[in-house]
N, C-alpha and C positions, 0 to 999 in steps of 0.2 A: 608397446615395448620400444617400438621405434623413436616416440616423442620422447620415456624417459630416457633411454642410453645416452638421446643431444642435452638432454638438460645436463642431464650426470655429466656430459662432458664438458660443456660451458660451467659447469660450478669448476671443474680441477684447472681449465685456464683458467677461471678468474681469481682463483686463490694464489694460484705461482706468481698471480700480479700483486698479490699485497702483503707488505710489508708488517709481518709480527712485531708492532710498537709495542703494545703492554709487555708482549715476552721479554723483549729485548731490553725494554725499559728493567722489570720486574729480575733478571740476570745481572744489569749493572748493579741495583741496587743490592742484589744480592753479597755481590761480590764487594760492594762497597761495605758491607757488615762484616764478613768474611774478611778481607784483607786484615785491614786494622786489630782484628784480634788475632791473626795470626802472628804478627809485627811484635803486636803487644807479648805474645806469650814469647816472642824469641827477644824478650828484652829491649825492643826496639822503645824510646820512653820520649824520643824526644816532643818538645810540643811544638809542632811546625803547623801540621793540613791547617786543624781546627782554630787553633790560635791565630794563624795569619787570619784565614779565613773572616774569624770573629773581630779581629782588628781591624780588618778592611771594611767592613762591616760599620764598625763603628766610624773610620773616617768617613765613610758615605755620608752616614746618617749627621754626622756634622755639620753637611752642606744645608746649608738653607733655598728654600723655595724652587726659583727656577733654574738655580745652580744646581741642584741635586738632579732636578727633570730634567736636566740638558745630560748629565753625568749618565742615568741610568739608561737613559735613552741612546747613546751612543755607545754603551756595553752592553744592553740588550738587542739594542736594533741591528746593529753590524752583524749579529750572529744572526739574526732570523735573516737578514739581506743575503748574505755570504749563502747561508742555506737555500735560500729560494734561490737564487743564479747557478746555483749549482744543480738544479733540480731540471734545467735546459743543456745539460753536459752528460759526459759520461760518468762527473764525478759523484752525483747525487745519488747512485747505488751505495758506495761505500762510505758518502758524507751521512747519508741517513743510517744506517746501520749502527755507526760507530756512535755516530750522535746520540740515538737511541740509550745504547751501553753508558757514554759517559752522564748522561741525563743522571739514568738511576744511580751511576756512581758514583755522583757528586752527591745527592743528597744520603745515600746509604753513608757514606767516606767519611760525611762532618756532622750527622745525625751521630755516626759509631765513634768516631774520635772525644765529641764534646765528653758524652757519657763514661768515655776510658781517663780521658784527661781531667775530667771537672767531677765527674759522679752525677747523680741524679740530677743536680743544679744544672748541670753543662748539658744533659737533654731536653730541659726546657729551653736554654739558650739556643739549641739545635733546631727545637720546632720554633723559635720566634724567630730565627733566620729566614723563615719558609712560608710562613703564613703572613697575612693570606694570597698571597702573590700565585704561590705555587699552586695551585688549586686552581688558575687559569692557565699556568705554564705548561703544567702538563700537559693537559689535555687539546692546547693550543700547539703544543710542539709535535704531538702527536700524531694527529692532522696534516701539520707542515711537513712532516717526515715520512708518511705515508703518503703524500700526495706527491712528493720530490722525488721519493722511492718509483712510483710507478710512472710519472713521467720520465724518468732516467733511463728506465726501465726499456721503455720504448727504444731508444735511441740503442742501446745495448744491442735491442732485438734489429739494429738497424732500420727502423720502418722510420728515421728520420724525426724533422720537424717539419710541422708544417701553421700555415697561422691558427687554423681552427682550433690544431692543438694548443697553440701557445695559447690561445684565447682561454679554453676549458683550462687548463692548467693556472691561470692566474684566478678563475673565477673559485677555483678549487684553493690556492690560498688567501683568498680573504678572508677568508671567514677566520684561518686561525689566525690571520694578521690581526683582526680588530679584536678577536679575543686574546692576543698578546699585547696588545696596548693597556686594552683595558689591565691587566696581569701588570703591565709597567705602574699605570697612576696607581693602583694600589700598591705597589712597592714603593712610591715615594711619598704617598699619602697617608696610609692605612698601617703600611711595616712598621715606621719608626715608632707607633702608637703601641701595636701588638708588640715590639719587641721590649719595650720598655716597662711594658705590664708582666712580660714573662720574664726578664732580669731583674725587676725591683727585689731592692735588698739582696741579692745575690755578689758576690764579691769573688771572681773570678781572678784579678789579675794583682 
């Protein structure tokens, strides 16, 4: 009786220590479905999220070779950078959280937009923004966010830093680091191919 009660009790610390990503992700996203047809039903018609988005989108993809690798890598990486240094503060509770939300939001936001604004055309446009990048993004940021979360965590709880922690704590983001790179060369590699096979013949603008 004695041994289960400690285990039981080690499982409810170690749970207050981790960060619900998929929920949090799986509520951004939600809301990112939700808002946009809210907007929509009160009339709201303009074409901004989607349409910049999808523009920007295309200036990227404009860029050639290692112009583009320099571009996406210094709009990807700053955010994963900014995330991990914050992950050694007290801001990495609230940085992960939020981050989590806007994750799902973005893709929920311009998955629901395309399809409001374009119709069935503009939700393949939506999935060829996202594949296949996103499919390491996720699951890389998720990682970075959970681990930022619970090292921040610490610090909250005041028990400090110390090296061994900083040690554990970077060994703890590589892994999603190199599965975010890898999520980058296939955004400048592999995107412009998938997006172009999922907007041929399609006439959006």
């Amino acid at each position: 009786m004695v041994q289960g009660e400690t285990m039981e009790k080690r499982k409810k610390r170690f749970g207050k220590g981790l960060l619900p990503a998929v929920l949090l992700l799986a509520i951004g996203f939600l809301l990112g479905i939700v808002i946009p047809n809210v907007m929509w039903k009160l009339e709201w018609r303009q074409k901004t999220l989607a349409s910049v988005y999808i523009l920007g989108t295309f200036a990227g993809k404009s860029m050639k070779g290692t112009e583009y690798l320099w571009y996406v890598l210094r709009m990807r990486g700053s955010v994963f950078l900014v995330a991990a240094f914050c992950g050694i503060s007290v801001f990495g509770v609230p940085l992960a959280v939020l981050g989590m939300l806007l994750q799902g939001l973005e893709i929920g936001l311009i998955l629901t937009m395309s399809i409001l604004q374009f119709g069935l055309a503009g939700g393949a446009v939506g999935a060829g923004l996202f594949l296949p990048q996103y499919l390491l993004y996720i699951p890389s940021v998720c990682v970075l966010m959970s681990v930022v979360y619970m090292q921040s965590l610490d610090i909250w709880k005041n028990r400090g830093l110390f090296p061994k922690k900083v040690y554990r704590y970077v060994l703890g983001i590589l892994p999603a680091g190199a599965l975010y790179l890898v999520g980058i060369l296939l955004e400048v590699y592999c995107n412009p191919w998938v997006f172009q096979l999922f907007t041929k013949n399609l006439y959006l603008f």
